[in-house]
Every structure is written in structure tokens, then in C-alpha cells.
VOPATOR-397084 format. One line per field, with one value per atom (N, C-alpha, C, CB): residue in one letter; atom name; y, z, x. Coordinates in steps of 0.05 Angstrom, whole numbers, plus 5000, padded with zeros to 4 digits. Last residue first. Glycine has a CB too. Layout:
% residues N
aa	[a;...]
at	[CA;...]
v	[Y;...]
w	[Z;...]
u	[X;...]
***
This chain:
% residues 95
aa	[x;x;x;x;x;x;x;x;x;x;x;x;x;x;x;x;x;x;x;x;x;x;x;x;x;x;x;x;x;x;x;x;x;x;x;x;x;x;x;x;x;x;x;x;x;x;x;x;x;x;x;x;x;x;x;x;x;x;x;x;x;x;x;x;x;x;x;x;x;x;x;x;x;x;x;x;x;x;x;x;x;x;x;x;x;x;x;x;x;x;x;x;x;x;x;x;x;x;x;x;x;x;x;x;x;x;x;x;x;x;x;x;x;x;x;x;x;x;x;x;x;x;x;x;x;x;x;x;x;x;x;x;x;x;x;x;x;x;x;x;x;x;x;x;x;x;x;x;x;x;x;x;x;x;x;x;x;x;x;x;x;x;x;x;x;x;x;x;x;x;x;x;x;x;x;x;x;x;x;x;x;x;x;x;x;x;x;x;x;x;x;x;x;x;x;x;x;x;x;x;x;x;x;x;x;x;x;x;x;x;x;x;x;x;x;x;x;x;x;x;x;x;x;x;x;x;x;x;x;x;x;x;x;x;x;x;x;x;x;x;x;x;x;x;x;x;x;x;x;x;x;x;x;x;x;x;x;x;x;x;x;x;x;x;x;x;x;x;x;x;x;x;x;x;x;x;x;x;x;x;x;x;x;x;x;x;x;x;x;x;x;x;x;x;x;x;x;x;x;x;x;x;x;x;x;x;x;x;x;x;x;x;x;x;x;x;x;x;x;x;x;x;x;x;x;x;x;x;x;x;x;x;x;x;x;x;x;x;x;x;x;x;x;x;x;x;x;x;x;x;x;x;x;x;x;x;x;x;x;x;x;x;x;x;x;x;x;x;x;x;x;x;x;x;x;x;x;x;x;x]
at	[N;CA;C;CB;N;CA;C;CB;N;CA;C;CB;N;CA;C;CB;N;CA;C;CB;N;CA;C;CB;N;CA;C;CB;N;CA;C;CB;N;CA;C;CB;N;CA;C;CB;N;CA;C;CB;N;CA;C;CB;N;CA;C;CB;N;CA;C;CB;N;CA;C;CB;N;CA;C;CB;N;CA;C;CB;N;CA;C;CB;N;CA;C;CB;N;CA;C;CB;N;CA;C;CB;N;CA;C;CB;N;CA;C;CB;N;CA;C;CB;N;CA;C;CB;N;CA;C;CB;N;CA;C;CB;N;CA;C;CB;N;CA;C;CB;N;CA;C;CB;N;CA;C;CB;N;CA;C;CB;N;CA;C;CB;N;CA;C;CB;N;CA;C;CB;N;CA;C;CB;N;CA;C;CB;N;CA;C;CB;N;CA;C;CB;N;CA;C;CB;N;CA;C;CB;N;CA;C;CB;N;CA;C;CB;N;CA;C;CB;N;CA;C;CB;N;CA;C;CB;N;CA;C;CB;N;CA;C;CB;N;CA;C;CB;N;CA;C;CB;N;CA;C;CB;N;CA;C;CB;N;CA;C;CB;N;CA;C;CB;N;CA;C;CB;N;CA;C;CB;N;CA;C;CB;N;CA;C;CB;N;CA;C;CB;N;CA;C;CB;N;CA;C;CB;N;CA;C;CB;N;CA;C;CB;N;CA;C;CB;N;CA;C;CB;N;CA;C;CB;N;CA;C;CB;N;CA;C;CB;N;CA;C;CB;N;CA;C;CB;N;CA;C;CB;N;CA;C;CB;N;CA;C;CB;N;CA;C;CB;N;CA;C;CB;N;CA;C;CB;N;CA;C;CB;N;CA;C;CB;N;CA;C;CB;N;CA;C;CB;N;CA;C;CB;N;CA;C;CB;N;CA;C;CB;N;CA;C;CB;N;CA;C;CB;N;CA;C;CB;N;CA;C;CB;N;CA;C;CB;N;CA;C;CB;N;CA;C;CB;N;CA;C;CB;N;CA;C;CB;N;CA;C;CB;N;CA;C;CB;N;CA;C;CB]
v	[9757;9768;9746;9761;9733;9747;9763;9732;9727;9740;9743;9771;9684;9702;9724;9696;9627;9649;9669;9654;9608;9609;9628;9618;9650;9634;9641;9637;9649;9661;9642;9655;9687;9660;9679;9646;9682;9700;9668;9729;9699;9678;9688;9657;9739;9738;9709;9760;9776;9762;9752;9764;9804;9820;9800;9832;9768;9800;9813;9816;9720;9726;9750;9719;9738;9724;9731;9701;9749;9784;9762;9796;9699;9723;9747;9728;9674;9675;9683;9669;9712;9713;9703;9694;9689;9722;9722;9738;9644;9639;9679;9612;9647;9637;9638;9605;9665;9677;9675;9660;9623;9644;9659;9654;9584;9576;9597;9557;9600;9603;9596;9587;9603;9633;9629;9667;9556;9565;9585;9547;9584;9556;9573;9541;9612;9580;9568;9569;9674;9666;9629;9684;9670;9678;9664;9709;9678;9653;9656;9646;9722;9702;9677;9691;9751;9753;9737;9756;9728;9725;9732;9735;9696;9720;9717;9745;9641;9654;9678;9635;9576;9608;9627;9619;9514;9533;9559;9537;9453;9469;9488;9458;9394;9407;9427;9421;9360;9357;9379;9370;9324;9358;9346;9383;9284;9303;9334;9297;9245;9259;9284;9246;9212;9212;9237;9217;9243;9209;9197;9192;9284;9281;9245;9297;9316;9290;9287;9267;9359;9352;9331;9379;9390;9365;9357;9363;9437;9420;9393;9430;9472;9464;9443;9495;9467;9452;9439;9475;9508;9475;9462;9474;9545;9534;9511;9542;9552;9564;9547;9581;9573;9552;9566;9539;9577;9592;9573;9618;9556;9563;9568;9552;9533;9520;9530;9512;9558;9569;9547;9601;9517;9527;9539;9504;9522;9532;9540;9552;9479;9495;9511;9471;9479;9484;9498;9494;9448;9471;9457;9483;9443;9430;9458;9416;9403;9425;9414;9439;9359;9372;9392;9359;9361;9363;9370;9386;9364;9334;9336;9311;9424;9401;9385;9393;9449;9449;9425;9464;9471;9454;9462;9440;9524;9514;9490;9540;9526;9517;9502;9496;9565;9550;9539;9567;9566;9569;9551;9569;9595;9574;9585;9566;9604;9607;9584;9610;9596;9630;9622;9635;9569;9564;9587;9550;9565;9562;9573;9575;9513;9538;9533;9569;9444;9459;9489;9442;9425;9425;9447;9422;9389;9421;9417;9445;9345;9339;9355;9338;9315;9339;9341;9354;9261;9275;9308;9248;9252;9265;9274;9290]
w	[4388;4408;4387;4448;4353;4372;4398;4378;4279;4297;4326;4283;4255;4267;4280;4275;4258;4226;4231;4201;4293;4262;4245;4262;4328;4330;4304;4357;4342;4322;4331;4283;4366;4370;4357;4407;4337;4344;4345;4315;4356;4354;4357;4371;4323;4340;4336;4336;4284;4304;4325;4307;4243;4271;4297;4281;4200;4194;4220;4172;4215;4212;4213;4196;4237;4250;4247;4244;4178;4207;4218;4241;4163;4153;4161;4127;4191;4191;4189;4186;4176;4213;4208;4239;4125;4130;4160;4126;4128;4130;4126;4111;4159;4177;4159;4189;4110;4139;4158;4154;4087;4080;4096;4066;4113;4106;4098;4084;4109;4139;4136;4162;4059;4069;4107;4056;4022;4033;4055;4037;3961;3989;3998;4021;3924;3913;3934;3907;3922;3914;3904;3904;3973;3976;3956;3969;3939;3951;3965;3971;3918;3898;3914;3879;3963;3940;3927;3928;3984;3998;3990;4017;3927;3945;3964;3927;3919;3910;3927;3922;3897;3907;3897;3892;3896;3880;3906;3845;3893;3901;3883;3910;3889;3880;3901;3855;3922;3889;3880;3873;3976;3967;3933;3998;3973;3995;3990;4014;3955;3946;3959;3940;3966;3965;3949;4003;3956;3953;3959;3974;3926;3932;3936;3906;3917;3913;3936;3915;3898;3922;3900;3934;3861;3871;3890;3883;3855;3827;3843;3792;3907;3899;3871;3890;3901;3925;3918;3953;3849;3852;3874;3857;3873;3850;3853;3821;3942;3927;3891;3929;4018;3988;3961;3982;4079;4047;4030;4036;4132;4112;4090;4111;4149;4143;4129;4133;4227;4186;4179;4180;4236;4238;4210;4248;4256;4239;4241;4237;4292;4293;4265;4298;4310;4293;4293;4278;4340;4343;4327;4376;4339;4335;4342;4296;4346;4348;4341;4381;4292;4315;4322;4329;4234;4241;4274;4223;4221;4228;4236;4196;4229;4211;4234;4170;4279;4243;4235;4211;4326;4313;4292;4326;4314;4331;4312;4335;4321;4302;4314;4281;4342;4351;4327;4371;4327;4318;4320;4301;4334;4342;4336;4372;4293;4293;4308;4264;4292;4273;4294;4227;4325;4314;4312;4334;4280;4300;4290;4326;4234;4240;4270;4212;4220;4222;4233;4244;4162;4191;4200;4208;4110;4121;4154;4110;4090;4097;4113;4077;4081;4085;4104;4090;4023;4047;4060;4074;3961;3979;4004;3965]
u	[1595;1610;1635;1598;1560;1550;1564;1533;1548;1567;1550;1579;1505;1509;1527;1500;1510;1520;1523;1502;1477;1464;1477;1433;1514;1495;1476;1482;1587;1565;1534;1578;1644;1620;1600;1608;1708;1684;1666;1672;1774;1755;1730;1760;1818;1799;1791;1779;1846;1851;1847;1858;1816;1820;1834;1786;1819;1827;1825;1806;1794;1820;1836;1823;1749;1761;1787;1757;1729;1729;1752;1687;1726;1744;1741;1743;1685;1713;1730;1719;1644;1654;1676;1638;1638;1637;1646;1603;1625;1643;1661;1644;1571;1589;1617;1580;1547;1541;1566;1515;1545;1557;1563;1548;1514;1541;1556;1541;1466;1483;1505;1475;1447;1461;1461;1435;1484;1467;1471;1454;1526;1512;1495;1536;1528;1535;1525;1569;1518;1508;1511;1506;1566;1539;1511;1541;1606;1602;1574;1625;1619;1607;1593;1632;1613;1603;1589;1617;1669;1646;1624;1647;1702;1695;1671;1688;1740;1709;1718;1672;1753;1765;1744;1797;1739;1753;1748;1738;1719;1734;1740;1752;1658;1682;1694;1675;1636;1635;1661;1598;1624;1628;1644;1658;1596;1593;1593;1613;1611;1596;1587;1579;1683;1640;1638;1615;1728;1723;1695;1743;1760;1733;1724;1717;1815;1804;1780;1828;1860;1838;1830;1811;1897;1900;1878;1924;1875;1870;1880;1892;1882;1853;1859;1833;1943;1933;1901;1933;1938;1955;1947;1988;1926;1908;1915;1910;1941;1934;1919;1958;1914;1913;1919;1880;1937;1931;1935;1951;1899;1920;1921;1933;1857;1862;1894;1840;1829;1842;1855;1871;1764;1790;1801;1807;1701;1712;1749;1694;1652;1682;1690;1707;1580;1602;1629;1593;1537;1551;1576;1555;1463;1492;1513;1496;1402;1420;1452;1416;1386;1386;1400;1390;1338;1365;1366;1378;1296;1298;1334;1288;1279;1263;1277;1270;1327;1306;1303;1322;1359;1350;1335;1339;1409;1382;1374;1354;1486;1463;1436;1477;1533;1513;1494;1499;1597;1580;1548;1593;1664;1639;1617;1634;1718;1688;1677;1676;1772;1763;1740;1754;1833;1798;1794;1773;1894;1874;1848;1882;1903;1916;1891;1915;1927;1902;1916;1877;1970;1960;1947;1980;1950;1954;1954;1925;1921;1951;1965;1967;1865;1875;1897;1857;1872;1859;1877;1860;1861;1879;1864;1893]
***
């Protein structure tokens, strides 16, 4: 299943400095809309990329990726909860 939702608006830019072998980058973050169990049990993973789905807390989710991924998805959800677009660098909130 690809992703059928139509996109909400953008939560998060998000500068990313270069590292190792990665270059700089900058990252969107749109709301995807409310999911609920039935939407996550139908996804379909067609590489490897991303292995699975489920519903976490910013908590829990902390402890599953890596802590710019968390970082950034903690700015989303201010994003949402103040109706805002925030720019973040490395995850960062900076305005």
C-alpha cells in the first residue's frame, strides 16, 4: 500500500549538517493525519527501509530511533499543538 492520505500541512524544516559520508540536507516534515490501528495493520513495506509501524509516545519513541529522529519528531508535535511551522536545525527547534 502506498500512501493514499493526503498530505496535511508542513510541521518542520529541518536543517541537517553534514556527517561522515552524508551531505548536508534539509528535511520536511508534513501531518500526515490521524492514523488509527487498522490504517497501521494495512501498510505494506515493499523494501527494507522501514520494517515496521506502530504508535508510540515520544517516550517510547526516543528509546527505538535515533535521537535526531526523536528530536525532530518532538518539534512536530509542538508544531501541531501550537499551530505553527517550526525550523529546526539537527532536530533542534530554532524558531
Amino acid at each position: 500500500m502506498g500512501w493514499d492520505h493526503p498530505l496535511g500541512r508542513l510541521l518542520v524544516v529541518d536543517y541537517v549538517r553534514p556527517q561522515d559520508s552524508r551531505p548536508e540536507g534539509v528535511v520536511f516534515v508534513f501531518d500526515g493525519g490521524v492514523l488509527d490501528e487498522t490504517d497501521v495493520v494495512r501498510m505494506e513495506f515493499p523494501d527494507t527501509e522501514v520494517l515496521s509501524a506502530g504508535f508510540y509516545t515520544v517516550v517510547e519513541a526516543r528509546a527505538k530511533v535515533k535521537p535526531l529522529l526523536a528530536d525532530r519528531l518532538a518539534a512536530a508535535l509542538q508544531a501541531v499543538e501550537q499551530g505553527v511551522t517550526v525550523l529546526c536545525e539537527q532536530g533542534q527547534r530554532i524558531a
